[in-house]
C-alpha positions in Angstrom: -30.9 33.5 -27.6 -33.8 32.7 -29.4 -37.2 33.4 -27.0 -39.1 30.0 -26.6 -42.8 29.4 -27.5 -45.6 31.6 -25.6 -46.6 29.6 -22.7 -49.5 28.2 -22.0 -52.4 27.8 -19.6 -54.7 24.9 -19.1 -57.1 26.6 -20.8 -55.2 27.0 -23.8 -55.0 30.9 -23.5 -52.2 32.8 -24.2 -50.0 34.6 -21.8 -49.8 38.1 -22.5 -45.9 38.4 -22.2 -44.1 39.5 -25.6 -41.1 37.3 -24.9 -41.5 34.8 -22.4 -38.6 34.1 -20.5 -37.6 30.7 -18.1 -36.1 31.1 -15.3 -33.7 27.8 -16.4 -32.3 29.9 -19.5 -32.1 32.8 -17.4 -30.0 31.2 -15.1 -27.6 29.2 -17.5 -24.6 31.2 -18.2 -24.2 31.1 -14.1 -25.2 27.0 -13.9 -27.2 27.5 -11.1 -31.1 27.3 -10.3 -32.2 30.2 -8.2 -35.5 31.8 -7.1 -36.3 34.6 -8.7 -39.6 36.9 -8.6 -42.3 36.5 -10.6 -42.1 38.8 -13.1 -44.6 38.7 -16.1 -41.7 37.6 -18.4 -41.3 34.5 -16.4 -43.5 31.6 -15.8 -43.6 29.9 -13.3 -41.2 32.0 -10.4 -41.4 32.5 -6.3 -40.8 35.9 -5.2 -39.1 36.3 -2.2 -38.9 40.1 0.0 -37.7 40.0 3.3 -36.4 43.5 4.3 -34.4 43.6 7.2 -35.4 45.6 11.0 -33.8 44.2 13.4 -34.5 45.8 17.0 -32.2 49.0 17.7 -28.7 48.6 19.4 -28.8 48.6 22.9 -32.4 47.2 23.0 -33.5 44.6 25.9 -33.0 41.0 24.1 -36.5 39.3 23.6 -36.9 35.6 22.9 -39.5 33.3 21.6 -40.1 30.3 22.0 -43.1 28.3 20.2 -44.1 24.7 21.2 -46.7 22.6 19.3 -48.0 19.1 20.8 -49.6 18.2 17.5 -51.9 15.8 19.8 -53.4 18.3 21.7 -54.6 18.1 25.2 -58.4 16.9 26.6 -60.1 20.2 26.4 -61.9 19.9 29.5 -59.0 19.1 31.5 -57.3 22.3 30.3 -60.2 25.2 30.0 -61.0 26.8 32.8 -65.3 27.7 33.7 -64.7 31.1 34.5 -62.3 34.1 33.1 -60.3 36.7 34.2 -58.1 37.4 36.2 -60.1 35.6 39.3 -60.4 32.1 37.3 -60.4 28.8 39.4 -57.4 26.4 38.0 -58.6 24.0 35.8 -57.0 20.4 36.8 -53.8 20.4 34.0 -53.2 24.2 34.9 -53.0 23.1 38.7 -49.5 21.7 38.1 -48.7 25.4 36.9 -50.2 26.8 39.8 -46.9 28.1 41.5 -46.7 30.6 37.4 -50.2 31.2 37.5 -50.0 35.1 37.8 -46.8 34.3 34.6 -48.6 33.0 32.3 -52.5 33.7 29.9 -54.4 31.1 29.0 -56.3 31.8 26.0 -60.0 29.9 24.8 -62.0 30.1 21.8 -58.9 31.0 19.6 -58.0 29.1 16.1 -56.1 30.1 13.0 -59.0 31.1 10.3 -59.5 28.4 7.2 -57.2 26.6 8.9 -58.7 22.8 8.4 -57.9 19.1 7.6 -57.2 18.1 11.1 -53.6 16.5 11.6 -51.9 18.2 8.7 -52.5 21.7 10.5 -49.7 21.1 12.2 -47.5 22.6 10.0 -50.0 25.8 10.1 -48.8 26.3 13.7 -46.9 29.5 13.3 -47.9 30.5 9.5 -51.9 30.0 9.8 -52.0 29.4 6.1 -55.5 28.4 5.2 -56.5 24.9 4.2 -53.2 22.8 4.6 -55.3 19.2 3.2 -56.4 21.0 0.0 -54.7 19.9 -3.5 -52.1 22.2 -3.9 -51.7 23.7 -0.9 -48.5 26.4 -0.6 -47.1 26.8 2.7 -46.2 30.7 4.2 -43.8 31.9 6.6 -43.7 31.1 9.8 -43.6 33.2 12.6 -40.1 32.3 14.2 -38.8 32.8 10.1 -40.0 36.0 10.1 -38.5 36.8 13.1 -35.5 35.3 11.8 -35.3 37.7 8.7 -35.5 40.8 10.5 -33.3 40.2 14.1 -31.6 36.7 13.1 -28.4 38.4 12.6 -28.1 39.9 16.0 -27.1 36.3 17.1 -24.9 33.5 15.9 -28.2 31.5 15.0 -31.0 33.1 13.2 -33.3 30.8 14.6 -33.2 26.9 15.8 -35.9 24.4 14.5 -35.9 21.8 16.8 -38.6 18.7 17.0 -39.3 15.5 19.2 -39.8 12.3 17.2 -40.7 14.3 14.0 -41.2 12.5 10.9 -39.1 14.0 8.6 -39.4 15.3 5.5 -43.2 16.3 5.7 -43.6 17.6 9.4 -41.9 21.1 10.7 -43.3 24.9 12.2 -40.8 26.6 10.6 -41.1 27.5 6.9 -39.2 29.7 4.7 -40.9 32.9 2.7 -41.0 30.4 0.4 -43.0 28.0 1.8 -40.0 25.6 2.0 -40.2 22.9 5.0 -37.1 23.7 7.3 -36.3 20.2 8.9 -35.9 19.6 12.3 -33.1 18.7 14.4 -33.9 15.5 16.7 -31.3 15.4 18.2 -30.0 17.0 21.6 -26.3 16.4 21.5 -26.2 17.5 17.6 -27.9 20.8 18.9 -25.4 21.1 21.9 -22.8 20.9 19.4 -24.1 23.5 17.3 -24.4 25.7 19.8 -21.2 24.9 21.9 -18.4 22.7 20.4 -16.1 25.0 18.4 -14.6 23.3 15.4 -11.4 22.7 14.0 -9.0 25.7 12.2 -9.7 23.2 9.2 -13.7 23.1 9.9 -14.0 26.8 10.4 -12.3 27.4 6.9 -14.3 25.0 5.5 -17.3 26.2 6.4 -16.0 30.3 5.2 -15.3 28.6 1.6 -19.0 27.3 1.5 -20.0 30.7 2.7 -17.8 32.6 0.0 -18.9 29.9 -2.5 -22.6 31.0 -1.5 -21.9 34.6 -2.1 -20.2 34.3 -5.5 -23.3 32.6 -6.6 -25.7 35.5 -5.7 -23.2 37.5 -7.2 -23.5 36.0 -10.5 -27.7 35.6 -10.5 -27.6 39.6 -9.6 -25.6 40.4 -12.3 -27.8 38.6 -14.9 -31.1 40.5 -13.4 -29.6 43.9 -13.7 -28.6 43.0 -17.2 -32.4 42.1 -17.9 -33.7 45.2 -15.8 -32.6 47.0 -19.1 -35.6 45.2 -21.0 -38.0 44.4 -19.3 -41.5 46.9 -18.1 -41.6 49.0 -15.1 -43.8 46.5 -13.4 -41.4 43.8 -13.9 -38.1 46.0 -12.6 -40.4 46.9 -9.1 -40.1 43.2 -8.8 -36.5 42.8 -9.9 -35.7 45.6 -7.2 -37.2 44.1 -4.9 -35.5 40.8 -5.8 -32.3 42.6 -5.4 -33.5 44.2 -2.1 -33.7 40.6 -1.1 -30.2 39.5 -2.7 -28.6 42.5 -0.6 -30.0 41.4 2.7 -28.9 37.3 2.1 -25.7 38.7 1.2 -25.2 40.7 4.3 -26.2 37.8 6.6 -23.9 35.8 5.0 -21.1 38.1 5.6 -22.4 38.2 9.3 -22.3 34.2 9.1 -18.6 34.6 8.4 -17.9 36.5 11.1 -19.7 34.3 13.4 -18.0 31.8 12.5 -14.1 33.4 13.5 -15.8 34.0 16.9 -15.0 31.5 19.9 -18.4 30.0 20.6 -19.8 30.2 24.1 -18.7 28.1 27.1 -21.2 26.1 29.3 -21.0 24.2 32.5 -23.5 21.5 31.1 -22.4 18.6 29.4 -23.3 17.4 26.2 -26.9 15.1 26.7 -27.2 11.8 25.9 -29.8 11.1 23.2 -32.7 8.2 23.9 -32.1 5.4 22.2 -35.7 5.0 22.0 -38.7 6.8 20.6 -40.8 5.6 23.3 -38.3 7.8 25.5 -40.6 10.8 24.2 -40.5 12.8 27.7 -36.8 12.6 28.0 -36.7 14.2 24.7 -39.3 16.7 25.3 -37.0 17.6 28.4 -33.9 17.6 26.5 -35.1 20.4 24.2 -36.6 22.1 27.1 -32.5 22.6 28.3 -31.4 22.9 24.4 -34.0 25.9 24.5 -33.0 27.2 27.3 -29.2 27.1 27.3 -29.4 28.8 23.6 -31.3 31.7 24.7 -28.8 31.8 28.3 -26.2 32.4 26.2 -27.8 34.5 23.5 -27.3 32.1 20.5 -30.3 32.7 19.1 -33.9 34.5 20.4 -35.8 32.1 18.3 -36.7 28.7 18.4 -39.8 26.3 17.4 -40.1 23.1 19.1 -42.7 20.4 17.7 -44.0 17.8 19.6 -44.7 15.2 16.9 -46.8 12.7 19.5 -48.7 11.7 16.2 -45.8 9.8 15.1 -44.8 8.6 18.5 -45.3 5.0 19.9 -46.6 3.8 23.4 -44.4 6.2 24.7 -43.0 6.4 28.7 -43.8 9.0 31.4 -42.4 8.1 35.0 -42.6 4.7 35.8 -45.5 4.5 33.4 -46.1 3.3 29.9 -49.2 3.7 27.5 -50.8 0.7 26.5 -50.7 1.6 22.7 -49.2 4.4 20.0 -50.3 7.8 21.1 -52.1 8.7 18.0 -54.6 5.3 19.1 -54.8 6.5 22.3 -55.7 10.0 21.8 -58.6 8.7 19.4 -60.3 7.5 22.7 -63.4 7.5 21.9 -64.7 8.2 25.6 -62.8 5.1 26.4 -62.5 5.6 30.2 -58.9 3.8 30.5 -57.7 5.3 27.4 -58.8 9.1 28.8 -57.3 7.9 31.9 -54.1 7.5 30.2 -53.9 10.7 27.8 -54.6 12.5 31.3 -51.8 11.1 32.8 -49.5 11.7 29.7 -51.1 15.7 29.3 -50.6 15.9 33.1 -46.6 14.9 32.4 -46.7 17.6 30.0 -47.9 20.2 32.2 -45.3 19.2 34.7 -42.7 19.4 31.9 -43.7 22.9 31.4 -43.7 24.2 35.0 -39.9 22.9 35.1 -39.2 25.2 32.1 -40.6 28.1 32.9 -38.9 27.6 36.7 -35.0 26.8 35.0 -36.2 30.1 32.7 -36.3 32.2 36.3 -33.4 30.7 37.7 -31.4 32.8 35.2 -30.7 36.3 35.7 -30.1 38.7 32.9 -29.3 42.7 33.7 -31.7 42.1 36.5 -34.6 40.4 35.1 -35.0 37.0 34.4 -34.9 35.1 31.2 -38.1 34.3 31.8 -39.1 37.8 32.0 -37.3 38.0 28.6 -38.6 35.0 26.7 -42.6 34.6 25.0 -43.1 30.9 25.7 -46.2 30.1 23.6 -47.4 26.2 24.2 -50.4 25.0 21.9 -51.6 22.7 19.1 -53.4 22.5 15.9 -56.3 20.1 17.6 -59.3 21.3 19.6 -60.0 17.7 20.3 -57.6 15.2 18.5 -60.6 12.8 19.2 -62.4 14.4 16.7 -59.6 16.3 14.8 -61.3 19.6 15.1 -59.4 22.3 14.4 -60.6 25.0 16.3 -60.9 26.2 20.1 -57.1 25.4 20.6 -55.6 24.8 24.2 -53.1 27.7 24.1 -51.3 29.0 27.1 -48.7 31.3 27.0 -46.1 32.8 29.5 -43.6 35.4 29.8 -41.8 37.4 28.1 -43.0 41.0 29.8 -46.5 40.0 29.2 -49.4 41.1 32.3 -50.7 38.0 32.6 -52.1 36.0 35.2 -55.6 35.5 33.5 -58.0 33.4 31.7 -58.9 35.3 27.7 -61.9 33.7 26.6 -63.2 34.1 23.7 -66.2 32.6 21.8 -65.7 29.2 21.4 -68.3 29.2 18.7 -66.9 31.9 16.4 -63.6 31.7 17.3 -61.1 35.2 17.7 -58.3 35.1 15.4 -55.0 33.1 17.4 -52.6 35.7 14.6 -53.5 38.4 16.5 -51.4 37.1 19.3 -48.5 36.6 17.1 -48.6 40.3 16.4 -48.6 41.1 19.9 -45.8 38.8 20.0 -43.8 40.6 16.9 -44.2 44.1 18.7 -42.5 42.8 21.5 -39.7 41.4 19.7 -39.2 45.3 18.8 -40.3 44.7 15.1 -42.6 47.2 13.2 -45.3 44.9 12.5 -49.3 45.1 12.3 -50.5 42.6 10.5 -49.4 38.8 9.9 -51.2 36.2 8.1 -55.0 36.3 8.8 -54.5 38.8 11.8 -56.8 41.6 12.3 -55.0 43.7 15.3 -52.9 42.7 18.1 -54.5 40.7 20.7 -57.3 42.3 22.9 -56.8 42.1 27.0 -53.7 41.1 26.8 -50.8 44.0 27.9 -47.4 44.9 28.8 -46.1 45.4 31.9 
């Protein structure tokens, strides 16, 4: 094969590789396009290292489960004046009050160089800095990462579930990549996911995609080791850490496989009827709520991320109520008295949503704790004030999952402590060997186990 022309920068410089390789000619002879490292005989490449820990056998199952209303809530509804442990409820954590000693509520926390107001949504769980800039590259999320390392201790890796999401460009969940993993909308599809066993015909359908899939990576891994031969030490570090990667997709897929000759679960619940409407956006919200909670019940997955797209929801209904507009326009209220009047209401629906969660979460018993006990519920936003599209003092509150809570963590709202932290914290508990992630510093002070 004859090398191709030295690439290139935008500067006109030459890359200091002796034979430049691309990744399409690499990847010929198989017929498939596959990311590979970046190795300095390859421009341009993704690397991709995800060694497996999963928790030991035997360990306690832990759960997360990470929900972001992308609209935020009125800050001084939800902050308490004082902290501690001795706080006075502020009036949206009164409708929690009967879980006040089961949940923190955290102030003066924000992802670092986290910006650009709405599109820090997708940030949520992977804090990657600047999300409005020109070529912005999203990270791994948090519930991915869990994924890698425990997903195959359940039939589900993870579930990415969203409430009138707009697809294609909204998501938490991210691959190492920084690939957008869509959401699933839908209740029923995500009941029958998790509950309706297929056909004999489905099954082996599904085992020929998976074989199909293996016979790929295969191929790609026998085409790196033949390059490893000649290629510079630098370059087959990366390649073995490409087939480190190859080895662990591999053995999940074979997992998948056997997953897949397993009966799946049996529930008393009945499959949900979706909303017909958008505007039905607390009957979703609710929906997922029992998708979420069903799923870890029967240990289909420990975890999930939930978005709350209210930025692309309309006038939508809570009660016997209605908003008077979108509630993107009403959450710009610009002091508007009615409009506040009405985001309270809707935030207030929200809290009550929450408090029925975290109640169905105790109602189930597990080797004599509750799932709740069992189960990091972590409720927040990208949006200070989505009046103003700040993007820092976020409303966070989270709840179980072992945790002492039962307190108020403020921080300086000014210069804010680092929200990462927390998800370190929340990796420990999941049983994973983990001390740093993103633009985390430590795990999160004043906050311990019981």
């Amino acid at each position: 094969m004859k090398p191709p022309h030295p690439a290139r920068s935008r500067l006109g410089s030459h890359v200091a590789t002796p034979h430049a390789l691309s990744r399409r000619q690499f990847l010929h002879g198989a017929g498939i396009l596959l990311s590979l490292p970046l190795l300095d005989a390859m421009l341009p490449a993704f690397a991709k290292a995800a060694p497996a820990s999963p928790t030991g056998p035997g360990a306690k199952p832990r759960r997360m489960l990470a929900i972001c209303n992308n609209l935020g809530l009125v800050p001084d509804q939800f902050f308490p004046k004082d902290a501690g442990r001795g706080y006075k409820l502020s009036p949206y954590l009164e409708t929690l009050r009967a879980h006040r000693d089961d949940f923190t509520v955290f102030s003066g926390v924000s992802h670092p160089d986290v910006d650009g107001g709405h599109p820090a949504d997708i940030c949520f769980l992977t804090a990657a800095p600047h999300p409005g800039s020109g070529g912005f590259r999203n990270t791994i999320s948090l519930d991915q990462y869990m994924a890698e390392r425990i997903g195959h201790l359940t039939r589900f890796p993870s579930l990415t579930l969203g409430v009138n999401v707009q697809q294609g460009t909204r998501s938490l969940s991210w691959t190492g990549q920084g690939v957008l993993i869509p959401c699933e909308e839908k209740a029923s599809e995500v009941f029958k996911r998790l509950f309706v066993q297929g056909t004999p015909a489905e099954v082996e359908a599904q085992m020929r995609k998976l074989d199909r899939g293996q016979s790929i990576l295969d191929a790609v891994a026998g085409q790196a080791k033949d390059l490893s031969r000649s290629v510079t030490a630098r370059d087959r570090e990366r390649l073995d850490q490409y087939f480190t990667s190859v080895r662990d997709l591999e053995q999940r897929m074979q997992m998948s496989k056997e997953w897949e000759r397993k009966p799946k679960p049996k529930v008393e619940a009945s499959c949900p009827l979706d909303p017909a409407s958008p505007a039905a956006y607390m009957e979703k919200v609710k929906l997922m709520y029992d998708m979420a909670r069903l799923a870890f019940e029967t240990d289909s997955t420990r975890s999930i991320s939930l978005l709350l797209d209210s930025v692309n929801s309309p006038a939508i209904e809570f009660g016997d109520d209605k908003l008077s507009d979108g509630y993107h326009n009403i959450s710009h209220h610009g002091r508007n008295e009615a409009k506040l009047a009405q985001l309270r209401a809707v935030d207030q629906w929200h809290m009550k949503l929450l408090a029925e969660l975290f109640q169905d979460l105790k109602s189930v018993r597990e080797d004599g704790e509750t799932l709740f006990d069992r189960t990091m519920v972590l409720y927040g936003t990208n949006l200070g004030n989505a009046n103003t599209h700040v993007t820092t003092n976020l409303p966070t509150l989270f709840a179980g999952g072992g945790f002492r809570h039962g307190q108020h963590l403020a921080f300086n709202t000014e210069q804010n402590y680092p929200l990462p932290n927390l998800f370190v914290s929340m990796l420990q508990r999941m049983g994973l060997e983990a001390d740093k992630f993103a633009s985390s510093t430590s795990t999160v002070r004043g906050l311990e186990l019981v």
